[in-house]
N, C-alpha and C positions, 0 to 999 in steps of 0.2 A: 536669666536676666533679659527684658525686654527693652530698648529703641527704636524711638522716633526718627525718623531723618532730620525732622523738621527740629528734633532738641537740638541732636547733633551738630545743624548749622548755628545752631545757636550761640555754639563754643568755637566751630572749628569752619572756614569755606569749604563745605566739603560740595564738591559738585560730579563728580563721578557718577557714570551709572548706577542705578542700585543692582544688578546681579554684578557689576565687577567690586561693589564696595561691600555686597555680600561673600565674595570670592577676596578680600582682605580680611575680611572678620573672621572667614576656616582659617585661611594659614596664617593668621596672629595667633591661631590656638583657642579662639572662642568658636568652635563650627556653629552655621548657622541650620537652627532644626526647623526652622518655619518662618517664611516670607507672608506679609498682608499688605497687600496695597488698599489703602483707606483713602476715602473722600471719596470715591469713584460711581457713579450707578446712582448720583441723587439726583439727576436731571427730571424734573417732572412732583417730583416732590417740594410742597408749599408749605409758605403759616397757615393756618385755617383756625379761627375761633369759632367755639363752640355756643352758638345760641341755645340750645334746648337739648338735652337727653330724657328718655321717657321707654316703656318699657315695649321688649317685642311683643305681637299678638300671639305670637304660635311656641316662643323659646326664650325659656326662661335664663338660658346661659347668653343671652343676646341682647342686645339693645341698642334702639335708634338713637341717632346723634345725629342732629342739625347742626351742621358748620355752614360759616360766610367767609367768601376766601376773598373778601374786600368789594366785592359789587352789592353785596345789600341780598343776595340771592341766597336763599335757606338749601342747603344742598345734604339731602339723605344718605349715611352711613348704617351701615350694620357693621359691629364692633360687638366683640366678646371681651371687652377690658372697662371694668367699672370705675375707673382708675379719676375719671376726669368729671367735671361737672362744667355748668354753663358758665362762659364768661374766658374758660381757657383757651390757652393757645397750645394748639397740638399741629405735630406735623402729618399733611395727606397726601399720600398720593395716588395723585390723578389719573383719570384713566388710558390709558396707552402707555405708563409707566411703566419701567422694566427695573425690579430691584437692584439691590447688588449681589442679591445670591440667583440672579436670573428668573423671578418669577416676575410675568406679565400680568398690570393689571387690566382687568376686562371689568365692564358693567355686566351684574351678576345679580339673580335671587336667592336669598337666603330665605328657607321655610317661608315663602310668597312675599317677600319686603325685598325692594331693588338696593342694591349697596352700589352707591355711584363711584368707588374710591378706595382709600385702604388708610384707615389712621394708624401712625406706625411705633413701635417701642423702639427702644435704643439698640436691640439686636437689630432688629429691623433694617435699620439704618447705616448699622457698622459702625455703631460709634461705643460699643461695649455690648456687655452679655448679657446685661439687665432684658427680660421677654416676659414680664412678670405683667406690665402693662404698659400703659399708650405715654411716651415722654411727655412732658408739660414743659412745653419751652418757657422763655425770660419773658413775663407780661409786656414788654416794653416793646414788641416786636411786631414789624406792620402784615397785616392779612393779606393775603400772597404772595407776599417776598417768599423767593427760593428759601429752602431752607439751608441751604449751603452758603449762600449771602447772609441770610439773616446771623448764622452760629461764628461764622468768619472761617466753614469750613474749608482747607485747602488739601488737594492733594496729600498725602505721606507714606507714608512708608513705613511697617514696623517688622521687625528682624526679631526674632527668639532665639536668643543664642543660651547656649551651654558654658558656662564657666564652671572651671576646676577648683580645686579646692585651694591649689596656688596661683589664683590668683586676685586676690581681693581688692583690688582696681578695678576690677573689671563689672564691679554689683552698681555700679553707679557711671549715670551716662560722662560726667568729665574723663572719669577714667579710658572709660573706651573711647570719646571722640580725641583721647589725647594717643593712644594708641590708633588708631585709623590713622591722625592728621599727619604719625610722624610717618607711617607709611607712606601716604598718598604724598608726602611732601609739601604740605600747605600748614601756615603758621596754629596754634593751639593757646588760648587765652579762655581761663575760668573768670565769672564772673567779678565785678568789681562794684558791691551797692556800696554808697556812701548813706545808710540813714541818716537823718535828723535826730538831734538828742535834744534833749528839755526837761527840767526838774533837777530835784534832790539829787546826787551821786546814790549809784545802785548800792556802794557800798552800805550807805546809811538804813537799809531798813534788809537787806542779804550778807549773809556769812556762811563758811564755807569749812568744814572740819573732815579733815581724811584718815579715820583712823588706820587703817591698813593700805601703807602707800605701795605694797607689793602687788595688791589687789587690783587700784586704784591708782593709775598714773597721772591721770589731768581729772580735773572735775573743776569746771566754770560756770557762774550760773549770773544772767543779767538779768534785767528789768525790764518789764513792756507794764506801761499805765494808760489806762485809758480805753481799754478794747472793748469793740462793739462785737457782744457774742453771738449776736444774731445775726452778724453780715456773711452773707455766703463767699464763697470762692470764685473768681471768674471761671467763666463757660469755655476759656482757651487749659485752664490748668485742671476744671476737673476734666476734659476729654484727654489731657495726657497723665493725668493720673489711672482713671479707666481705661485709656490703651495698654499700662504698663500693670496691669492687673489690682490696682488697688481702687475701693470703692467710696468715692466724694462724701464726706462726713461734714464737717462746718467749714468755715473758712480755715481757723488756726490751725486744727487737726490735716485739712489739707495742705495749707502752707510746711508744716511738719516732714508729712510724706514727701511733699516736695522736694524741698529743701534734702532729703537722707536722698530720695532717690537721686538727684543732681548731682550731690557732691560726694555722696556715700557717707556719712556721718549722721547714724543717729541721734535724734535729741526728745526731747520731752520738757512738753509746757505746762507747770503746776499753776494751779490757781494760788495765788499768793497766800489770801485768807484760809488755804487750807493745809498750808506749811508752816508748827507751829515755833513763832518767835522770828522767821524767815528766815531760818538756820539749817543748814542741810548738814546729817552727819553720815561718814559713808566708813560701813564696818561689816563685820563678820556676824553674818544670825547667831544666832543661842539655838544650839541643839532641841528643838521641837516647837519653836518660834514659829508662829505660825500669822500670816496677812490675806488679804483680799485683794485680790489683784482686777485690773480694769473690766475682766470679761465674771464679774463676781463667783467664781472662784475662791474657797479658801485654802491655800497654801501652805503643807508645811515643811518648813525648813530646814536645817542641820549649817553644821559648823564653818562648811566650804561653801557656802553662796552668799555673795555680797549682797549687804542692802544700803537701799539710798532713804537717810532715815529724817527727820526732822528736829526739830530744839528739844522736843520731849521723848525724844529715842525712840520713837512709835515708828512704826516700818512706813515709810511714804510709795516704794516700790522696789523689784526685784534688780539691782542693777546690770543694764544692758538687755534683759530679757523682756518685762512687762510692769510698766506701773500700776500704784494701787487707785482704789478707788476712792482715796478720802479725800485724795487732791488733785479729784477730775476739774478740767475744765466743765462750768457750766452754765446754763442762761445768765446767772447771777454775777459769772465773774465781770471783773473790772480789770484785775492785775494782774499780770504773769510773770512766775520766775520762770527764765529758759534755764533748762539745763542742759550743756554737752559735756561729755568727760568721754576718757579714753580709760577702759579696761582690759584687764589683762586676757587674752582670748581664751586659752585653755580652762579658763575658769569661769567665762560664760557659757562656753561649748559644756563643760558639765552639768551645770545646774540646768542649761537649758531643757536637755536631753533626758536628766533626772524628773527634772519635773514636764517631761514630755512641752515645752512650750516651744514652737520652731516659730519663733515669731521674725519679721522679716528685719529689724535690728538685731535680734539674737543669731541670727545669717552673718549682719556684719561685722559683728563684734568678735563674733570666735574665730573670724576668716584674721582680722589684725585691721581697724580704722587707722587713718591718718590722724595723729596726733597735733600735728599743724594744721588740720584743715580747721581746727573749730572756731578760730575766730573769723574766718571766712565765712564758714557755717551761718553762726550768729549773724553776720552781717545781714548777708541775704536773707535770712528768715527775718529779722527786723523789718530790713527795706520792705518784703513784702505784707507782713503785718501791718505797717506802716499804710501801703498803698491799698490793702482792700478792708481793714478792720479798724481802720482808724487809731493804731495805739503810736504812743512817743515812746522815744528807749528811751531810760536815763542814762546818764552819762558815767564811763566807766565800766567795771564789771570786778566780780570775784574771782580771784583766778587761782587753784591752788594744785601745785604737784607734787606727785609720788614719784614712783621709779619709773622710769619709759626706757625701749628698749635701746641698746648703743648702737649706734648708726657711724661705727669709728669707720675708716675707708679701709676698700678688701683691696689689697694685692691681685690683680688681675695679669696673668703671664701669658702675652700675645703669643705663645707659642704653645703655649697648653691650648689655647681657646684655636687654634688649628688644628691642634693635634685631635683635638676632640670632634670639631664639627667636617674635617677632611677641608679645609678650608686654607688659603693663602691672605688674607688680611692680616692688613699693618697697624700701626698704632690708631695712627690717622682715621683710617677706614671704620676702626672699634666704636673711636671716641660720636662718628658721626652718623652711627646706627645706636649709639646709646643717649648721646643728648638730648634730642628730641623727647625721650621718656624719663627725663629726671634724671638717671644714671651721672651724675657728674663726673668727667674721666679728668686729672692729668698726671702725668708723666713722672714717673716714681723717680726720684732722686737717685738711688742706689742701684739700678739696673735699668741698661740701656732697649728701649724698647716694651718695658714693661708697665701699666697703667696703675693706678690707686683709682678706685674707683667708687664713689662716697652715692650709698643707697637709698633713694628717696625715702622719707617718711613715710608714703601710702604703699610702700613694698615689704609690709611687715613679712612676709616670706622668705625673701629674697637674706640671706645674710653669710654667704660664700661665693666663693669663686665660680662653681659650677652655676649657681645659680644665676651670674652675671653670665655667664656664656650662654645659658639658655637663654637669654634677653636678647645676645647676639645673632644667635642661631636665629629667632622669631624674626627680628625686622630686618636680617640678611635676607630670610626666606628658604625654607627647607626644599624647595622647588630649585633652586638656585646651586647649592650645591651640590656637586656633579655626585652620581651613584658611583660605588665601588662595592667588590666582594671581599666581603671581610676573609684573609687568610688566616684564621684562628684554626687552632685545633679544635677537633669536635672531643669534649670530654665526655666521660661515660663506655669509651667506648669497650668492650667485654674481651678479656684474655682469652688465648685456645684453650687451658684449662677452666675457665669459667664455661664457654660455650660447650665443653665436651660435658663438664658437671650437668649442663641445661641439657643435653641430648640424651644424658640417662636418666634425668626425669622425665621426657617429654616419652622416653620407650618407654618405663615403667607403669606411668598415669595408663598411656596407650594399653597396654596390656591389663590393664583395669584393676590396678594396684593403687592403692590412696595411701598417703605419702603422712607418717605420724613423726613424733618431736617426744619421744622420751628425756626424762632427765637424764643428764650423765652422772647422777647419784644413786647408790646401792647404799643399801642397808647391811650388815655385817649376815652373812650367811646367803646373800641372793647369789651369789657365785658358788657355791656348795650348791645348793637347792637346783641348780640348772648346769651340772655336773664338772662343773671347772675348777679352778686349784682356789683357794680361797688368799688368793696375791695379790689382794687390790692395795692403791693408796690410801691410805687411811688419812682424811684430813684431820687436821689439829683443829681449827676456826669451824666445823661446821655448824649451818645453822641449827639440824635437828640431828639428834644420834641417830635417828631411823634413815638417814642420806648422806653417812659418815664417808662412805666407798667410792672409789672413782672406778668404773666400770671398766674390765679388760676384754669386753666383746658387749658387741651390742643384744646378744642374745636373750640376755633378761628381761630388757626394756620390751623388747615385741613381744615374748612371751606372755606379760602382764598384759599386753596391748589385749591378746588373741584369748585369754581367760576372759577380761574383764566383759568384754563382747560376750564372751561364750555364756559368761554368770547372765546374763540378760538375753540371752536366748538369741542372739546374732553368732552364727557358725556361718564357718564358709567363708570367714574374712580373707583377703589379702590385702596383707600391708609392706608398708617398705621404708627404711630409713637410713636417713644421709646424717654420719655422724659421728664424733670423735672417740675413742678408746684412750686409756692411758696407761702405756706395760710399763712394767719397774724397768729401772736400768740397771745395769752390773754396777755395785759398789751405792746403791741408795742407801744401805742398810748404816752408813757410816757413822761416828759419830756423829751428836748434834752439833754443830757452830756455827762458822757463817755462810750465808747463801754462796753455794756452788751452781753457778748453770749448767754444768754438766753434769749434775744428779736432779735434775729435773725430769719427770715423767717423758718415756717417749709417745708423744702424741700423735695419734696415728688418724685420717678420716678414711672411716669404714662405711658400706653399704652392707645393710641386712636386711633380708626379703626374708618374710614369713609368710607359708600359705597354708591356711589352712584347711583340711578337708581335701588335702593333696598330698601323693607320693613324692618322693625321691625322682622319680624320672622328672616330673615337673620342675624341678629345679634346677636340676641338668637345663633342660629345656630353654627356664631363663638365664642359668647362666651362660648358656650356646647364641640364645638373642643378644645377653649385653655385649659379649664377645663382637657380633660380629657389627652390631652399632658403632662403636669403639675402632675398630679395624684392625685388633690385636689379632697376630700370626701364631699357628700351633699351638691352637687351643683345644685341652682332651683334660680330664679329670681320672686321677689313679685314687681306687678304694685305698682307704685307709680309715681303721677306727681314730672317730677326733671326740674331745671330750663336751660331752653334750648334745649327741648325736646317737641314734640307733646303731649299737656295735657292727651290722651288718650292712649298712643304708647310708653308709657315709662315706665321702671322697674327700680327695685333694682337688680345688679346681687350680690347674696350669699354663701358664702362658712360655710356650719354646720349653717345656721342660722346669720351671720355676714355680714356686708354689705360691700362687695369688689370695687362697683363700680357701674356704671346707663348702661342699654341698652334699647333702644329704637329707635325711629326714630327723626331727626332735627325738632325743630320746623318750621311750614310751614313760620310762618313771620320772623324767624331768614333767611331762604332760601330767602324769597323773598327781604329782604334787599341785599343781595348779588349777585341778578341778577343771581338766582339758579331756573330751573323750573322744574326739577324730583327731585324725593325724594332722600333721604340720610337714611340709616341706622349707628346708630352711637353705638358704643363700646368703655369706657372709663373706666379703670381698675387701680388700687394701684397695678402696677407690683411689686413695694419692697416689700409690701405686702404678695403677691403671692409667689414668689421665696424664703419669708425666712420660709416660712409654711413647713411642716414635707410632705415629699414627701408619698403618700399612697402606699397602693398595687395595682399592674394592675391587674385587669381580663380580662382572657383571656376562649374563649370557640373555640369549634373546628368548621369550617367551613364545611357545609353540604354538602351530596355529589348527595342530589339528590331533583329535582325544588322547587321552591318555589311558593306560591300563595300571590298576592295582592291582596287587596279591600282597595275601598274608605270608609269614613264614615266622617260625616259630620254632625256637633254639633251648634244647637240654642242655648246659652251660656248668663249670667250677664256679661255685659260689665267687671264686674267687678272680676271675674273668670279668673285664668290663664290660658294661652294655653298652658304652662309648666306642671302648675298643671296636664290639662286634659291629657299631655303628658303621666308622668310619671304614670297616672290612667291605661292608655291602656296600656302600658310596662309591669305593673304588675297582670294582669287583667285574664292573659291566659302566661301558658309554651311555647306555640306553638312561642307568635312572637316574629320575628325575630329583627326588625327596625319599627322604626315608626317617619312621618317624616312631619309636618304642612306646607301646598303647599295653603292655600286659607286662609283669611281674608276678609268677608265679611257684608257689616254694609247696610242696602237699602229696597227695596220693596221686602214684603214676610220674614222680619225678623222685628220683633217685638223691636220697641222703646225699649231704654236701653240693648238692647241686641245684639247679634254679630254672626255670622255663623264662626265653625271653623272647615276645613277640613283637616282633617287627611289619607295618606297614610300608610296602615298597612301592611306589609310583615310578612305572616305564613311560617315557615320552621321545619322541623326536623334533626338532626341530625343520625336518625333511619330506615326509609322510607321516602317513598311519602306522604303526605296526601292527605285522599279520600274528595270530595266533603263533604259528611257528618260533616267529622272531620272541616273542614274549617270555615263550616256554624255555627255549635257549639262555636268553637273559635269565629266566630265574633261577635253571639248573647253574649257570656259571657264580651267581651267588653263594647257592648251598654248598657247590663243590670248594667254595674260597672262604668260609665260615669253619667248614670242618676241618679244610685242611690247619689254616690259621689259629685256632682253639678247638680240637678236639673235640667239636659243637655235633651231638645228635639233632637230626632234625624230629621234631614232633609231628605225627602226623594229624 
């Protein structure tokens, strides 16, 4: 929405700076996006009539133009605006001239023709955007006169403000200079015309019919006789029509815009002889109902858009949105029905939007108009009618209502409206930041200290408590209210077992594992098929028989994961999943009757890591990483056949002694059922388990600054001996190492029935020096001699 200063004074003394009255306008909540100061920079600028145009010699986009700027003296222009002919009045300026957008004028040759001047358009001059050609002032105006004398142009001011959606007072200048004045503290009075009437009563030849009063709350419509449709608009109201973005049409069409722009009340002037019987009916279209609307457009309809109809039910225009064409004003008219009415917003915001029309009444109507301003409205559009078109109002008017919104008074509690703004205001203090804006405040009967507070007509928004303290807050001043730091809780914030669930995924991803979401439904036999007891819960309600089972390991889900891949020629996956299991409980088996909670499945959340294309020791591996992520104590894995796992390749993984889970590798026939032909290393863990365990200490040791040494070593081993065990033998065997890390698995010729080759990488480091050859050798014998002592372990050479 765009302001004049000069409207502004017009309603309200406002005499304040304009950056401090632009610095009212942000913090009322309308920021301002863009300051113009207009009038300024036309010093030098005349009337000039145009004796004579005729064409350039050398350019055919050019042409001369003899102006007399009142001495009788024929003065040469070159102008590229064909716009004018001889006899007008256009504005020149002279040379030594400095526009308002800073260009100086100088005497100049155009393709060899001297231009002594500059004839100027409305851009030109800052008085709109029109650059299309050379303005043609008012004939009546003398050659030389300033052109800022002649136009009665004076300094102003215009402000581009941003209004919200709450708030529709604010699309029309009374609105705002009623908000500034109560700021600034200077009185605020809207217009007051008293037209002239004469003739018939309006009623006699206008009537008024609302079929849908839900739609349709007010519809009033008067009389103007006698209008001259050829009189134009004064030269003071179309420059503030064209500052405020609209473009000067005839006199009545501008008095229109006026008039909505001023008070914010759209209306619409029909040519009487084209309203048939002068009966307006206002109702619901017919589903495919179709009009022509002003900008000829055909339009079609449906069931939810109102129209403003005629005596012959013929669509006269779309209401609130766009009238039609059949009862344009035109050269011919003589008589005008006005019409204002108030409609219901949500229902012009549809149709508008539907039929794409953002038309700058369909602006104000969905926002919520003042349903009292209309006969104000009417006033002043009369009056002005009146004064530049010549027309009489007849006396009277039709006036007919539907349903308008309740404006019954809100309960305002002077201590909610501090509790909210952090504020100390008393009754008093409320009622004297709200009066000013219509808010009428007083003093609730039934509670001491608390306001009833009755909601202006033009605050169709406004219809609670909050919304009346937001009124508060504005004309307190948000600047004014002291800051504090809110002591709320911060919500969202993440449990230790949420953050430690998030630290085993971020090791897993890290380790370059992609994280799947199997069902927790089995089909009857997927637990057979992947070597486990076939004890699943069998649901009753499932949706398909083929996902009857509720899964007692996650192990078949990843398995399908690592085939389906495999079936499409992706091997080498590693995957991993965070997710629930559900084991029977002792006595599920019971009769059936009524729900027992303690024969509910025990539900367990498990992690299972499948890798494919990897051994058993890789597993170990990552369950030795989650481990130490985690910061669980006395972690080592004892062999033991588990079901679903290679008889020879499978452990217990344990925490202090307790069994947490199985690591191993797939059994080969659970694989080969699945059309699986590398190995799989599998990890399957009681993550609830894990996470509710008491987190340990980390150790941490310093990172050495100078080489290290490796050697191999590689162990004849009882099948039945860990490579964990033999791990942690070499770890604590010698100070010197560093890491130690099992790279081979070996069962074959030159290893002895029942037994197993296991090779081990050992990294020697010091934190102190180098070590020499000697020392290295020392450390590795003290290895081998604390491997064989401990298991029986031949070394390999």
């Amino acid at each position: 929405m765009k302001v004049l200063l000069s409207w502004l004074r017009d309603l309200a003394p406002i005499e304040a700076d304009p950056d401090a009255i632009g610095d009212a306008f942000s913090d009322l909540g309308t920021p301002v996006e863009e300051v113009t100061r207009l009038g300024e920079g036309l010093d030098g600028i005349v009337v000039a009539r145009v004796l004579e145009t005729r064409p350039h010699p050398k350019a055919d986009r050019i042409q001369l133009v003899d102006v007399d700027l009142g001495d009788g003296e024929a003065l040469q222009i070159c102008c590229g605006a064909f716009n004018m002919g001889a006899g007008d009045l256009v504005p020149l300026a002279t040379l030594g001239t400095t526009m308002p957008d800073g260009m100086e004028i100088a005497r100049r040759k155009m393709r060899g023709e001297w231009s002594n001047g500059m004839l100027c358009s409305s851009a030109e001059l800052g008085l709109g955007a029109d650059h299309s050609g050379i303005r043609v002032l008012p004939p009546d105006l003398a050659p030389g006169t300033p052109v800022a004398e002649a136009l009665g142009i004076e300094p102003d001011v215009l402000w581009d403000l941003e209004v919200n959606a709450n708030r529709p007072d604010a699309l029309c200048v009374a609105g705002l200079a009623r908000d500034l004045a109560a700021r600034l503290g200077v009185p605020f009075a809207r217009p007051d015309p008293q037209p002239a009437t004469g003739g018939a009563d309006a009623a006699s030849e206008l009537g008024v019919e609302i079929l849908d009063p839900d739609l349709c709350g007010r519809f009033g419509a008067w009389l103007l006789r006698g209008l001259d449709p050829t009189a134009p608009s004064p030269e003071w109201m179309q420059r503030r029509l064209t500052h405020l973005g609209m473009r000067p049409i005839s006199g009545l069409v501008d008095i229109s815009n006026y008039v909505m722009l001023e008070l914010g009340q759209p209306n619409h002037p029909y040519d009487l002889a084209g309203v048939p019987e002068g009966r307006f009916r206002i109702r619901r279209a017919r589903p495919g109902e179709a009009m022509t609307t002003l900008d000829d457009v055909e339009r079609t309809l449906d069931g939810d858009d109102l129209l403003i109809c005629g005596g012959d039910d013929v669509a006269l225009g779309i209401a609130g949105v766009m009238g039609g064409a059949s009862a344009e004003i035109s050269p011919t008219t003589t008589d005008v029905a006005l019409e204002m009415a108030w409609f219901l917003p949500r229902s012009v915001g549809r149709t508008a939007r539907r039929l794409g029309l953002r038309t700058e009444a369909a602006a104000r109507f969905e926002r919520g108009c003042d349903p009292e301003v209309i006969d104000l409205a009417a006033a002043r559009f009369a009056a002005l009618a009146q004064e530049h078109c010549g027309t009489t109002l007849a006396p009277g008017k039709v006036d007919e209502r539907g349903r308008l919104p309740d404006r019954a008074p809100v309960r305002v509690r002077t201590g909610r409206v501090n509790q909210v703004l952090g504020t100390d205001l008393d009754a008093s203090a409320i009622t004297a930041l709200l009066d000013p804006i219509g808010f009428t405040s007083t003093p609730a009967a039934d509670a001491g200290g608390d306001l009833d507070v009755t909601i202006p007509s033009w605050r169709y928004d406004s219809t609670e408590e909050i919304d009346v303290v937001e009124e508060v807050a504005r004309h307190h001043g948000y600047a004014a209210i002291p800051r504090r730091e809110l002591a709320t809780s911060r919500p969202g914030r993440l449990s230790p077992v949420q953050r430690r669930r998030r630290e085993v995924r971020r090791l897993l991803t890290g380790r370059g594992l992609t994280e799947v979401m199997p069902l927790p439904f089995l089909a009857p036999g997927d637990l057979t098929a992947c070597g486990f007891p076939a004890d699943g819960i069998e649901l009753r309600n499932s949706l398909v028989a083929e996902e009857s089972v509720l899964r007692t390991t996650l192990l078949p889900g990843l398995v399908q994961a690592v085939a389906t891949n495999a079936a499409r020629r992706s091997t080498g996956v590693r995957l991993f999943e965070v997710g629930h299991v559900f084991l029977p409980r002792a006595g599920a088996a019971a009769p059936e009757g009524p729900s027992r909670p303690d024969l509910l499945p025990d539900e367990r959340e498990h992690l299972g890591v499948a890798l494919a294309g990897a051994e058993a020791p890789e597993a170990v591996r990552t369950w030795l990483a989650l481990a130490a992520r985690l910061g669980l104590p006395d972690v080592d894995v004892a062999d033991e056949p588990r079901p679903g796992l290679h008889p020879t390749r499978s452990a217990v993984a344990r925490v202090a002694g307790e069994p947490v889970g199985v690591v191993g590798e797939v059994d080969p026939d659970v694989l080969a059922h699945h059309g699986i032909v590398e190995r799989v290393a599998w990890l399957e863990v009681d993550l609830g388990a894990l996470l509710a365990r008491e987190v340990g200490e980390a150790a941490y040791r310093p990172v050495s600054r100078f080489p290290s040494s490796d050697v191999d070593l590689a162990f004849e081993v009882a099948e039945t001996t860990s490579a964990v065990d033999v791990e942690r033998t070499l770890v604590g065997a010698s100070p010197l190492v560093w890491s130690v890390g099992l790279f081979d698995t070996y069962r074959g010729p030159g290893v002895a029935e029942g037994t197993r080759s296991l090779a081990y990488r050992v990294r020697f480091d010091s934190p102190e020096r180098t070590l020499t050859d000697a020392e290295v050798a020392e450390a590795r014998q003290a290895l081998i001699d604390a491997v064989v002592a401990a298991h029986g372990a031949t070394l390999r050479g």
